[in-house]
N, CA, C and O atoms as a DFTB+ gen file, in Angstrom:
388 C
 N C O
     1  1     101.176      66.115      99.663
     2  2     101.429      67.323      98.908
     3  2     101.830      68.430      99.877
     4  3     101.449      68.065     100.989
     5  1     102.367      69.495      99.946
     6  2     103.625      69.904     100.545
     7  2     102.360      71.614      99.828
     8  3     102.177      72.051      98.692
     9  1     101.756      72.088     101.345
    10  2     101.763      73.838     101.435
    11  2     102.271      74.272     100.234
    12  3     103.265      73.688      99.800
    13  1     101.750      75.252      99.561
    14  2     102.777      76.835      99.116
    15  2     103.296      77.101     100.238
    16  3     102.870      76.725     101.330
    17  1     104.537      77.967      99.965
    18  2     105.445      78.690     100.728
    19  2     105.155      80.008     100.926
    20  3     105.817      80.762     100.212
    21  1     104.210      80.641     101.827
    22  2     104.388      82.266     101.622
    23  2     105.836      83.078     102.260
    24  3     106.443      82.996     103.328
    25  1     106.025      83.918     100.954
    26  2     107.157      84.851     100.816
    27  2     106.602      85.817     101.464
    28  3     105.535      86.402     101.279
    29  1     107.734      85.985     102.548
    30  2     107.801      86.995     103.832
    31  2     107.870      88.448     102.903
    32  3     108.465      88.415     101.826
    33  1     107.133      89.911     103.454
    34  2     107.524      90.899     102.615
    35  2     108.408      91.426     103.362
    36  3     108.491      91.186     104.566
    37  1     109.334      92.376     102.589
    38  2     110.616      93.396     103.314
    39  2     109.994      94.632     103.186
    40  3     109.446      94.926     102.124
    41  1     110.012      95.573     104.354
    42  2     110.026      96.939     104.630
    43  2     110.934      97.249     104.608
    44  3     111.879      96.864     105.296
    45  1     110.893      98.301     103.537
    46  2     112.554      99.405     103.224
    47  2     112.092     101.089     103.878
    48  3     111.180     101.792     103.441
    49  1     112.837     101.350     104.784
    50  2     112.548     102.646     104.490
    51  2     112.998     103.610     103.790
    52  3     113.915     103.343     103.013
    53  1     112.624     104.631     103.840
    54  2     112.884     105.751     102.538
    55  2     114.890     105.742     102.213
    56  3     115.716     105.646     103.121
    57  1     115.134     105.832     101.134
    58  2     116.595     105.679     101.151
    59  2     117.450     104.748     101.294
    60  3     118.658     104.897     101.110
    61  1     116.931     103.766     101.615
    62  2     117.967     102.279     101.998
    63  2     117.135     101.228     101.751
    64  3     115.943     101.063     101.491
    65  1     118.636     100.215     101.992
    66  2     118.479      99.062     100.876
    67  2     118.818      98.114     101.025
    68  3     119.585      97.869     101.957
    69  1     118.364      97.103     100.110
    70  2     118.180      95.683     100.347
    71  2     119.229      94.807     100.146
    72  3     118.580      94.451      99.163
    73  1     120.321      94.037     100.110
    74  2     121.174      93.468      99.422
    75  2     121.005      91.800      99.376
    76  3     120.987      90.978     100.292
    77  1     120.887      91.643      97.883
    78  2     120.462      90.190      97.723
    79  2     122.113      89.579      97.020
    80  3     122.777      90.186      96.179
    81  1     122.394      88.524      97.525
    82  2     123.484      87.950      97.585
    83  2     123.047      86.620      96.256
    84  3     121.874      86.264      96.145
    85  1     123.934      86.136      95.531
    86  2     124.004      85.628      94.493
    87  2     122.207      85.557      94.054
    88  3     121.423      84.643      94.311
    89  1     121.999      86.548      93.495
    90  2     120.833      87.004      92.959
    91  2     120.053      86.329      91.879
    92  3     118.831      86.373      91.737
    93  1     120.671      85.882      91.351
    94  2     120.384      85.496      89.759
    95  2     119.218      84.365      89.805
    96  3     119.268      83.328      90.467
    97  1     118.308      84.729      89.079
    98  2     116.898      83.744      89.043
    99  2     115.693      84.177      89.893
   100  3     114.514      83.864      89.730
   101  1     116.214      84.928      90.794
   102  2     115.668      85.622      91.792
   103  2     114.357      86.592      91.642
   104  3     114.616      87.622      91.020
   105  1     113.032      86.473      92.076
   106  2     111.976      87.500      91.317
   107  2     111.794      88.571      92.559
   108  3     111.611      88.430      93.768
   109  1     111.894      89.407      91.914
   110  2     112.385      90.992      93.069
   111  2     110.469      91.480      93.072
   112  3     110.071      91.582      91.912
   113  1     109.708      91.674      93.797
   114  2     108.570      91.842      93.516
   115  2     108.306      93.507      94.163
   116  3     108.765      93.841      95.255
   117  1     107.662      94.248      93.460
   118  2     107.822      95.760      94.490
   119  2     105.946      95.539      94.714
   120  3     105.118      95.187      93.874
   121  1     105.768      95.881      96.079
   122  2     104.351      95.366      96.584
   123  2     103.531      97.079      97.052
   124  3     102.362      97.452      97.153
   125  1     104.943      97.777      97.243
   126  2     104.405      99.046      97.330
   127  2     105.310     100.082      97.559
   128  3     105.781      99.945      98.688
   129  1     105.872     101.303      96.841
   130  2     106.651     102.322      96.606
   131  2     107.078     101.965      96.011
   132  3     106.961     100.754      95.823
   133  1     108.228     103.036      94.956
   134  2     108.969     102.893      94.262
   135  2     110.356     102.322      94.734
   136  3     110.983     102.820      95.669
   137  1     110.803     101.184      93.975
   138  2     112.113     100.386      93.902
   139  2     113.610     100.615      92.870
   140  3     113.760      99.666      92.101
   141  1     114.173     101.181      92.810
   142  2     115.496     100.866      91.983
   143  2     116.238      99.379      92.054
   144  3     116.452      98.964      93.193
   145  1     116.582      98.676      91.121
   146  2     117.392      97.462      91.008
   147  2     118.495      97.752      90.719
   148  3     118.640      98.589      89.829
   149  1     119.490      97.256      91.265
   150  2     121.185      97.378      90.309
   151  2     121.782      95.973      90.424
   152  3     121.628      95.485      91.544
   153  1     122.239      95.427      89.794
   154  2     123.049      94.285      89.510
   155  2     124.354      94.598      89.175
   156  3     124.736      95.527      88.464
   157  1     125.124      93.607      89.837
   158  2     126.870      93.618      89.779
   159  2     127.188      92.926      88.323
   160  3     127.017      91.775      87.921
   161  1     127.620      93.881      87.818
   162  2     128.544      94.193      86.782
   163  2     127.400      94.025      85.677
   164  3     127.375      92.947      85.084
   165  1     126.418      95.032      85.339
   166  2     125.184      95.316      84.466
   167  2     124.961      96.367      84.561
   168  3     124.605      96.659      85.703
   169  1     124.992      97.300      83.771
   170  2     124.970      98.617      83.049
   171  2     123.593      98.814      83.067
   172  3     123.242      99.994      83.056
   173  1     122.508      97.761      83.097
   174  2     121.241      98.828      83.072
   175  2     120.782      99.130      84.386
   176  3     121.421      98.716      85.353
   177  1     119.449     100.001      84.569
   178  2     118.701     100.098      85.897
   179  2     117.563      99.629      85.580
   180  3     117.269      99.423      84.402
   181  1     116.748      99.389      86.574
   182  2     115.782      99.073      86.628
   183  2     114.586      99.585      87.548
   184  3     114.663      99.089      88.672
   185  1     113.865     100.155      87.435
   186  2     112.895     100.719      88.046
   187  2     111.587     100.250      88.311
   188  3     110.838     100.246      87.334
   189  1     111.014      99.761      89.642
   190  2     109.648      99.350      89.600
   191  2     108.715      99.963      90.418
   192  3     109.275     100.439      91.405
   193  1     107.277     100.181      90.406
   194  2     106.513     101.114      90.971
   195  2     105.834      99.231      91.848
   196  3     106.310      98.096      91.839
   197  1     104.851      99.711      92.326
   198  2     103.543      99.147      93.045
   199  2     103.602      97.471      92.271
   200  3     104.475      97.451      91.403
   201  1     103.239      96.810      92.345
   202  2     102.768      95.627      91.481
   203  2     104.009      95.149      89.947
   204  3     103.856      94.143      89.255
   205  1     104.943      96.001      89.796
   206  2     106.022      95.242      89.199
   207  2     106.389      94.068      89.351
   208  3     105.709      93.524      90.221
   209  1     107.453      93.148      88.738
   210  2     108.298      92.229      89.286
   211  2     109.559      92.595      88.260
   212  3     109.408      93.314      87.272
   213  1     110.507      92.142      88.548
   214  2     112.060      91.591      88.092
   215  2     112.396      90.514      88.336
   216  3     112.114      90.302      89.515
   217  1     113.007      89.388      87.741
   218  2     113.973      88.248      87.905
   219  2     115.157      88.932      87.592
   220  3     115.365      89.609      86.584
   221  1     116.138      88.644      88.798
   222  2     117.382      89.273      88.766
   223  2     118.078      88.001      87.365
   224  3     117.864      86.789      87.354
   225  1     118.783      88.680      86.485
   226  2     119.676      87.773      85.254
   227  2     121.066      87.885      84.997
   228  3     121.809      87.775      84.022
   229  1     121.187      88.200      86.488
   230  2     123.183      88.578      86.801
   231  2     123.165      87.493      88.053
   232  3     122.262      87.269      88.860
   233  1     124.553      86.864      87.925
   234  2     125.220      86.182      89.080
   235  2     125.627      87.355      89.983
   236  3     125.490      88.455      89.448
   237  1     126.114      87.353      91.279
   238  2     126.867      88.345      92.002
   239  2     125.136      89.053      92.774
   240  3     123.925      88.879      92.641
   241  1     125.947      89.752      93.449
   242  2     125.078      90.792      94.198
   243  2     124.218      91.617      93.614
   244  3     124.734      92.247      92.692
   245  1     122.810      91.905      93.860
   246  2     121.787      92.695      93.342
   247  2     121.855      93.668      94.559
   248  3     122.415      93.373      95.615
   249  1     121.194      94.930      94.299
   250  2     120.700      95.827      95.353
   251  2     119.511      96.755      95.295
   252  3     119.620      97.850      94.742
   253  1     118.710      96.475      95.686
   254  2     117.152      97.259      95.934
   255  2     117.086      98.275      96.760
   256  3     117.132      98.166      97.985
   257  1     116.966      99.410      96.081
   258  2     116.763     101.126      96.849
   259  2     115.596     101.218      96.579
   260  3     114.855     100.826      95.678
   261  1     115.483     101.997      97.805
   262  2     113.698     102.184      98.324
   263  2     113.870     104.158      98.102
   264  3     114.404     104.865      98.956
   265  1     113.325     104.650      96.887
   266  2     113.281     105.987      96.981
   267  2     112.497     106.763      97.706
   268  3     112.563     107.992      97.727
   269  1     111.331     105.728      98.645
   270  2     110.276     105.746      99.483
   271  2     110.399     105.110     100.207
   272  3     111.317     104.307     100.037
   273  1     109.368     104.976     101.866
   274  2     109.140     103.788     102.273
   275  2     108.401     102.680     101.071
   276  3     107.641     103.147     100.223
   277  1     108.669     101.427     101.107
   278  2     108.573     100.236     100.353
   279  2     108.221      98.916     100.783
   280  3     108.148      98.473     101.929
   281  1     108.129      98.665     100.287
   282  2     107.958      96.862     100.630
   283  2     108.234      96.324      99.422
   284  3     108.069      97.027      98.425
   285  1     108.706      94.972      99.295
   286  2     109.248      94.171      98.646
   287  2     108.975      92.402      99.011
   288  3     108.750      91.899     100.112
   289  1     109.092      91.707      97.632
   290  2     109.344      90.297      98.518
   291  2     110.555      89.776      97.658
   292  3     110.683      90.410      96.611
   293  1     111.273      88.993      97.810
   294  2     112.400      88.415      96.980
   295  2     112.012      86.615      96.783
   296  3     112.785      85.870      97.385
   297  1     111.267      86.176      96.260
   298  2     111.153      84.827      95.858
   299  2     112.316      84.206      94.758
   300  3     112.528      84.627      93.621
   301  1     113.149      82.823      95.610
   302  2     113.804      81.954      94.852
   303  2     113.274      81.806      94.080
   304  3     112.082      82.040      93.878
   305  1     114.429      81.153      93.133
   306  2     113.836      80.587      91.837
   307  2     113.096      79.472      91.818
   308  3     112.408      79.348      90.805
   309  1     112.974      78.125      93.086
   310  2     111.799      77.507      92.783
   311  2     111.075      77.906      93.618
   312  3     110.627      76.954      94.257
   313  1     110.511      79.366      94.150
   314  2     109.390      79.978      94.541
   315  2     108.693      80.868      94.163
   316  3     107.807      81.456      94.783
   317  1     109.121      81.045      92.930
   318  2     108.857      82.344      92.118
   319  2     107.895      81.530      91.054
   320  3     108.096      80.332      90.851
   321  1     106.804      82.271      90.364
   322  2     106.234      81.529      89.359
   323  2     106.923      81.451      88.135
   324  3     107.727      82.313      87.781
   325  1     106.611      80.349      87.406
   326  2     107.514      80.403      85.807
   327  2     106.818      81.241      84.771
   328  3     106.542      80.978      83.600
   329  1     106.561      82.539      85.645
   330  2     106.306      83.300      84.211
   331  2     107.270      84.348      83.866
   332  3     107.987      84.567      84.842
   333  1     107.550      85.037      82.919
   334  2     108.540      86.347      82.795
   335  2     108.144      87.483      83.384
   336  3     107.053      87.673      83.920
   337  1     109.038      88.242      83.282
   338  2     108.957      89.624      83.914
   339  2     109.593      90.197      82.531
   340  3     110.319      89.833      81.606
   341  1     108.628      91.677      83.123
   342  2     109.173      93.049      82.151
   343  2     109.918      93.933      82.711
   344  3     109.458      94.566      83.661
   345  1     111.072      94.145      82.306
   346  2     111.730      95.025      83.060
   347  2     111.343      96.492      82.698
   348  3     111.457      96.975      81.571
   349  1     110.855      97.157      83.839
   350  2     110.569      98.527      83.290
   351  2     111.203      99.013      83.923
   352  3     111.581      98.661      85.040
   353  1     111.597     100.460      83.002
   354  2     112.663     101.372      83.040
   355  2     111.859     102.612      83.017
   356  3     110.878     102.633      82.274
   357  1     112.243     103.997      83.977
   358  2     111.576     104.986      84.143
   359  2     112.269     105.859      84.786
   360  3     113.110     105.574      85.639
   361  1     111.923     107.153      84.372
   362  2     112.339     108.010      84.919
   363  2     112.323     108.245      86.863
   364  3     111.272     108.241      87.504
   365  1     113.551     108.408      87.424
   366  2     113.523     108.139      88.646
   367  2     112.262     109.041      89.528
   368  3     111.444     108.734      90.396
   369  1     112.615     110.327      88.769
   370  2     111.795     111.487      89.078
   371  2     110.251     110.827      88.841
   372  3     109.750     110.186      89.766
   373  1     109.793     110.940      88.047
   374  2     108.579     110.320      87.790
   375  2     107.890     109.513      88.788
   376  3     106.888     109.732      89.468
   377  1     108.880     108.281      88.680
   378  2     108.326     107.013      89.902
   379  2     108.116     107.515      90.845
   380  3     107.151     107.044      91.448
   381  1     108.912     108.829      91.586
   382  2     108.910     109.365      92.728
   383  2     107.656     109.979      93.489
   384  3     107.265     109.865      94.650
   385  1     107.149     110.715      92.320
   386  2     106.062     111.427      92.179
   387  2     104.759     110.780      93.305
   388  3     103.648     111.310      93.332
């Protein structure tokens, strides 16, 4: 039987960002500060505080802004658990806070 895999975390600092390359399936996890998501060619945003997740559900490039220092982890799709995510949406200002 074959370890779990621990997912390395990413430090963002304040203002910059992450770029995840064919994204899709992908669970975006925010571990601490506030995160923005954007996906190539998807009209919504996505916003996550502390303990969120996202599965990216666009092919193409995703991008993770750190409106803070941050941390993040990005788990594949067979490293990610099979449960759903909620995408929450929030005021940028707010999260900031």
């Amino acid at each position: 039987m074959l370890a779990p895999r621990t997912i390395e975390p990413i430090s963002l600092t304040a203002r910059s960002v992450h770029r995840i390359e064919a994204g899709k399936g992908h669970r975006v996890t925010c571990v601490s500060g506030p995160v923005w998501i954007t996906q190539e060619r998807d009209r919504r945003d996505t916003i996550l505080a502390a303990g969120q997740s996202f599965v990216l559900d666009r092919p193409g490039v995703a991008v993770v802004f750190a409106f803070k220092n941050a941390t993040i982890t990005v788990a594949s799709p067979w490293e990610a658990p099979l449960t759903t995510s909620v995408p929450v949406r929030a005021d940028p200002e707010r999260a900031c806070a």
